[in-house]
C-alpha positions in Angstrom: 0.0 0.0 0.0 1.5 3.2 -0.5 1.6 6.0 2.0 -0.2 9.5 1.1 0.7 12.7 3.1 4.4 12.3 3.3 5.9 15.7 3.4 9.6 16.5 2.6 11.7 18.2 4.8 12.8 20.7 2.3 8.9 21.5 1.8 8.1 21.8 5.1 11.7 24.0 5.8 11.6 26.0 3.2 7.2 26.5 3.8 8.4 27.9 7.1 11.2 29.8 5.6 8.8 31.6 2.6 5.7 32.2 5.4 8.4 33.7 7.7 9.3 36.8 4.8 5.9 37.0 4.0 5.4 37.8 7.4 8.1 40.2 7.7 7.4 41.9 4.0 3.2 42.1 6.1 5.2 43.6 9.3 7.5 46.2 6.7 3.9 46.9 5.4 2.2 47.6 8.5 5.2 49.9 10.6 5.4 51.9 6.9 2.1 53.0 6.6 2.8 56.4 6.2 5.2 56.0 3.3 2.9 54.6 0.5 6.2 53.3 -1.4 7.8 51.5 1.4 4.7 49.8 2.5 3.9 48.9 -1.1 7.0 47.1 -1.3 6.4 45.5 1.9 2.9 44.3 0.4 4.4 42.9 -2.5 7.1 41.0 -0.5 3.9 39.9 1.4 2.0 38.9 -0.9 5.2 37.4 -3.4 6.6 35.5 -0.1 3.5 34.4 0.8 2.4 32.7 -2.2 6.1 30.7 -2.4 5.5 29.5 1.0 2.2 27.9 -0.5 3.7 26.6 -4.1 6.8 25.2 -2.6 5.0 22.9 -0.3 2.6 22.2 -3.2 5.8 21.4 -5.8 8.0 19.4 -3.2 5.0 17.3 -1.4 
């Protein structure tokens, strides 16, 4: 029988890794928030980070 919902450790390590930028591109965003620039790049990094953190657990699974 074969096994489903084995994980790799580089999915689950680089997941973390990807969701922790996100967070910190969400954080730049949030402490910026009178500077439209900065806390658009801080979105974007948010929003770019954020969506690696899903696909690479999605690619290496």
């Amino acid at each position: 029988m074969a096994e489903t919902g084995l994980q790799s450790d580089k999915a689950l390590g680089l997941g973390l890794l990807f969701g922790a930028l996100g967070i910190a591109g969400a954080v730049v965003m949030y402490v910026a928030a009178a500077q439209q620039l900065l806390a658009g790049w801080g979105f974007a990094l948010a929003i770019v980070f954020g969506s690696l953190a899903v696909g690479v657990i999605h690619v290496f699974s």
